[in-house]
Every structure is written in structure tokens, then in C-alpha cells.
N, C-alpha and C positions, 0 to 999 in steps of 0.2 A: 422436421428437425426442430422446427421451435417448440412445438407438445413435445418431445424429450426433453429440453433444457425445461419446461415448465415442470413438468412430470417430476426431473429431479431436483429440482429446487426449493417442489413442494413437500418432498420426500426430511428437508432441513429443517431448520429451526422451528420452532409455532409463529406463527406472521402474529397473530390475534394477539398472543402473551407481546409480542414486538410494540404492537402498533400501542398496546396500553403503559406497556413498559417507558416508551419515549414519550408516552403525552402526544401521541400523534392520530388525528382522525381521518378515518376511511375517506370521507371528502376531501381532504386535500390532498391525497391520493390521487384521488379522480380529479381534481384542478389542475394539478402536477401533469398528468396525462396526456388532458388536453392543452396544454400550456406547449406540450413541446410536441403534439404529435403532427408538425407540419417541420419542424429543422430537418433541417440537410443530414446531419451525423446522428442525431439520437434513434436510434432502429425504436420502432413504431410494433416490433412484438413485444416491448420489456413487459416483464410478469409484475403484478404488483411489488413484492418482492423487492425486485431490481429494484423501482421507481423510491422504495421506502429504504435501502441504501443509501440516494442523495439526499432524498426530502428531510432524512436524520440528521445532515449536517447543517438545514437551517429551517426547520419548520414551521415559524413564522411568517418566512419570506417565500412566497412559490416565485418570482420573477427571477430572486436569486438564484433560488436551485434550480430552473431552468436556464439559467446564464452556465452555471457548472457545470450544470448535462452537456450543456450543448460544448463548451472547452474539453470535457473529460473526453466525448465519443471524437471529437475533432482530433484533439491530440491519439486517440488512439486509431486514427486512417493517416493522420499525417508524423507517428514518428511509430514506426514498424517495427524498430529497433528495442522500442519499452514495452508495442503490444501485440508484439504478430510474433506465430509458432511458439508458443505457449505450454505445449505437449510437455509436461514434467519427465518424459523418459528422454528427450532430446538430447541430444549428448552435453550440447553446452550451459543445458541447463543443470544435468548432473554433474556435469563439472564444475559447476557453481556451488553447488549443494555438498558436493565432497571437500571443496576448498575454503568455504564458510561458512560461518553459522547463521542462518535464521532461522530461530526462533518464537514459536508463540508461548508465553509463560500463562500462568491467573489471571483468570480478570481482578481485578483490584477491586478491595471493599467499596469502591468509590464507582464503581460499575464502568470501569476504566480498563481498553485491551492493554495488553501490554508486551512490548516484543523489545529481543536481543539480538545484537548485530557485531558480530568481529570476524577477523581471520581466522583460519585456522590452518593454513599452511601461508609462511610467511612468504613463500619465492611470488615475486610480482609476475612471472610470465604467465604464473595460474589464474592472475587475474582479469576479466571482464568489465570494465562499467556498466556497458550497457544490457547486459546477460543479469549482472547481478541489480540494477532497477527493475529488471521485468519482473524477474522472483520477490522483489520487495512489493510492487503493485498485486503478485499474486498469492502476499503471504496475507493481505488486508483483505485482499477476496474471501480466501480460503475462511479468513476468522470470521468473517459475516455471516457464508454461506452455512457455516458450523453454530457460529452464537448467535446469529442475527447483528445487528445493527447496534453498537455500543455511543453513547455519547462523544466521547473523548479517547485520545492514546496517549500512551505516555513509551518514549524509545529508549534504549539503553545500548549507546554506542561503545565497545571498548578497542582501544586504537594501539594496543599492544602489539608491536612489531608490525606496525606503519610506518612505512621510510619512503623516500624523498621518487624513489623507482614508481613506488603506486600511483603517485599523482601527476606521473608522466602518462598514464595509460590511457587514459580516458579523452576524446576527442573535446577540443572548444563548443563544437557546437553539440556533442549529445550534451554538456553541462548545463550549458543554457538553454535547451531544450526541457532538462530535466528539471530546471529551478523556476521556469516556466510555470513547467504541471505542477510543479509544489504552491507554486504563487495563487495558480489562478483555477485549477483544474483538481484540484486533489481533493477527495470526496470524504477525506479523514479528519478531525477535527484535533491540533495537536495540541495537548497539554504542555509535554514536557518535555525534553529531549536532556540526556543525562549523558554525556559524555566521559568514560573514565580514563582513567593512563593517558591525560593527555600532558603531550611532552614541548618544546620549545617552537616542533615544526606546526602546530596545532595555529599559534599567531598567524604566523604564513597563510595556513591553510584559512584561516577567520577572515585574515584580509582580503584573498580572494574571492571567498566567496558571499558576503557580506554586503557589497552590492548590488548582489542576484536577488537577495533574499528578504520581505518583508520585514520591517524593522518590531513587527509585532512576534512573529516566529522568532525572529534570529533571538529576542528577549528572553525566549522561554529555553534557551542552550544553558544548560549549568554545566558547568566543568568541575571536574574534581581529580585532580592529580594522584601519582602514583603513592603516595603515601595517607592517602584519605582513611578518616578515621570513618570505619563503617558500620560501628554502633552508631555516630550520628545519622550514618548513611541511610540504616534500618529505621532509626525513629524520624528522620525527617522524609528521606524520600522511597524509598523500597525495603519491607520489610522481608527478614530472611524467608518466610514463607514460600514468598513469592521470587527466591532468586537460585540461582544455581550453586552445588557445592561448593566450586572451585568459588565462589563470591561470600560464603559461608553461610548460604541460604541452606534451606531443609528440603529443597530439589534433589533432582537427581542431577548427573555430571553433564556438563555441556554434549558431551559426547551423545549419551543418555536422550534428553530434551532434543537434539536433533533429528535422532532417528525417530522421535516421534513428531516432529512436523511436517518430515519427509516424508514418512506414513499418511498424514493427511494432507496433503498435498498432492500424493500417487492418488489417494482414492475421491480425489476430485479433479482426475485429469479430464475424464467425460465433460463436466463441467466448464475446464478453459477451450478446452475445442471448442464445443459444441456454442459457448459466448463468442470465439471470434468468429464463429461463420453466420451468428447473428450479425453484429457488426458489417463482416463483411457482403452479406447479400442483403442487406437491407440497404448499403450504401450505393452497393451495384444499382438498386431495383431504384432508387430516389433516382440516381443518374442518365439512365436508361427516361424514366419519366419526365425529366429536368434536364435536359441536354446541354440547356446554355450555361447550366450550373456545373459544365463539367473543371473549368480551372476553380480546383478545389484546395489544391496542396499550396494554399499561401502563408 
């Protein structure tokens, strides 16, 4: 099982054009390796690959990116909800997929991924929180496992026909579960986060969540309301190139740009299986070997 997940992993990106592309050397790979190949949660088959994933969001530091490994694989045995059944034909994930958009757009001149995030059918009974975190965890996979390992991301939230039903949906604890793994576990390095159409409930919603959230991230939120002038938009922060018609970018229509990340998404479902039954038999076999390590879910 794990020579198939290596096999197709190796099938992706150039690792070599990676490792020179990030300034990043094959030894601290192999430091990285051994650094975690005794934790409880980090599965002990990760392919180089995997390993040059975290080690891109701090390559200077191996103790750091061994503290993330070890939060990222943790949280993903102790919240099931963001990383277990993964299967992109799953129903609730296609119904995720038909009710919103995520998007991967260009990478950016600045060698920056870049994704788009809204509704697209406004009735809140269509909505998921925790369906729709898991798809977001596997929309940063999917752009890895496709571009390799990018420095930085920059998001693009638009909150058009968000109302007050949406933010009843989501449970207390999957939110601080999930501002958690943004805090301490998330292997993406955020630049920017671009909020548009943001409307009066938007306060509300900042107040909320504002003490969940690093005051280093929370900095990098710009808001730009409904009437935002978007020639500034283009020269300051996304140029049309890089954006969707409906935002008067030289893309194709949201519509359009979906079904192609749906498409690469389907053709890496092999992929999220075949990762959580790493995950998951690797944690087995630590358990199994470490018995008195079994109260794990704290």
C-alpha cells in the first residue's frame, strides 16, 4: 500500500526542480526524517515528498517542523471530522463541491498558490462546516501534490449571500478544533487572506473569531466591501489575469474554474485514500507496539 502511494506521488511534481526551487537541501530532508521517526502520529512511511511539504513551511528550523508534523498527523487521528473519508466521490463531499466553490487559480508571479472560496447556492441547509474544512485541507494537498510545495498562499473569500442561518451551522467545538489547526498545525504559510462583499455581519463574525486566531494571521485579513474599486484591486492585490470573469479577470467563469478543480481533485482520489490508510495503519502499528501509549485522543 505504501509503494502505491510512493509510486503515485512520484508520478507528480519534479521533487529535484522542488528541493532547488525552495532553497531547500536533500540533508535536511534526511534530518526532518529522523527528527520525527520515533512520534506517535507522524506514519514512519512518509515519501520524501511528504516530508518536503512541512519542511517548505520552515526550512531553517527542523525542530519546528517537526513540532507541525507532529500537531498536523495528531490532529488528523484526533479530529475525523477534517480528516477521515476523504474519498472525493463521497456524497457529502460532492455535495460540498456542488454547493461551493473551491477553487485553485495561478500561481502568482510571486510563486504564491492562490485559491477562491464562496457559496454558490445560498440555502444554509446545503451547508457543512466540517465537510467543507476537509475539502479545504484537500484542496492544499491536491495543489502540492500537482505544483509541488509553494512558498506562500494567498485566499480569496467572497461572502456574498452569507446571512446570519450559516453561522448557526457549525458546531463550538469543530471551530475551535479548526482555529486550532490553523494556529498550530497548518503546513500552509499564509500571506493574505482577501475578504470581499464583506457586509455589517462581517464585525460579528471578526469578533468571534478574533480570539481563536493569531494576531499575526488575523493582520493579514483585508476586507474590501461591496463597492471596492477593482482596478485598485488589480494593481494592488490580484491582478485580472489571475481572477475569474464574474471579478472581471481574463479566467474563465466560476462555474468554468470549478469543474476544473473538481477534475483534479477526482483524479487524485487514489491519493487521499491511499494517505489516510497511511495515517491510519501506521497509528494502529505505533499502538499495537506502545500499548501504554494508547489514551491518545487528548
Amino acid at each position: 500500500m505504501f509503494k502505491d502511494l510512493k509510486n503515485l506521488l512520484d508520478r507528480s511534481y519534479s521533487y529535484k526542480k522542488s528541493l532547488k526551487r525552495q532553497n531547500i537541501k536533500q540533508e535536511n530532508v534526511n534530518l526532518l526524517r529522523e527528527k520525527v521517526k520515533n512520534s506517535k502520529y507522524v506514519p514512519r512511511s512518509l515519501t520524501d515528498k511528504q516530508l518536503l511539504f512541512f519542511l517548505n513551511r520552515n526550512r531553517c528550523d527542523i525542530d519546528r517542523v517537526a513540532t507541525l508534523m507532529e500537531n498536523y498527523y495528531k490532529n488528523g487521528t484526533i479530529i475525523p471530522e477534517f480528516f477521515k473519508d476523504r474519498d472525493v466521490f463521497s456524497k457529502k463531499i460532492q455535495n460540498c463541491l456542488e454547493n461551493q466553490y473551491f477553487i485553485m487559480l495561478p500561481i502568482t508571479s510571486n510563486n504564491q498558490m492562490l485559491f477562491y472560496h464562496s457559496l454558490k447556492n445560498f440555502d444554509s441547509t446545503t451547508y457543512e462546516f466540517d465537510t467543507a474544512a476537509k475539502v479545504f485541507c484537500m484542496l492544499f494537498e491536491a495543489h502540492t501534490c500537482i505544483h509541488g510545495p509553494l512558498s506562500e498562499a494567498v485566499f480569496i473569500f467572497d461572502l456574498r449571500g452569507l446571512n446570519f442561518r450559516f453561522l448557526l451551522k457549525p458546531s463550538i467545538s469543530s471551530v475551535r478544533r479548526g482555529f486550532k489547526f490553523l494556529n498550530g498545525a497548518n503546513p500552509i504559510k499564509i500571506k493574505k487572506i482577501n475578504v470581499l462583499n464583506t457586509v455589517p455581519l462581517f464585525d460579528f463574525i471578526a469578533s468571534l473569531i478574533k480570539p481563536f486566531i493569531k494576531p499575526k494571521i488575523f493582520q493579514r485579513i483585508h476586507l474590501h466591501h461591496s463597492d471596492i474599486d477593482y482596478e485598485k484591486f488589480y494593481e494592488n492585490e490580484i491582478p485580472r489575469s489571475h481572477l475569474p470573469k464574474e471579478y472581471g479577470g481574463t479566467l474563465g467563469t466560476l462555474d468554468e474554474l470549478q469543474a476544473e478543480t473538481t477534475k483534479k481533485l477526482m483524479d487524485l482520489r487514489d491519493y487521499f485514500i491511499l494517505e489516510e490508510k497511511q495515517r491510519e495503519l501506521e497509528f494502529e502499528d505505533y499502538i499495537r507496539k506502545h500499548p501504554k501509549d494508547v489514551k491518545c485522543h487528548d
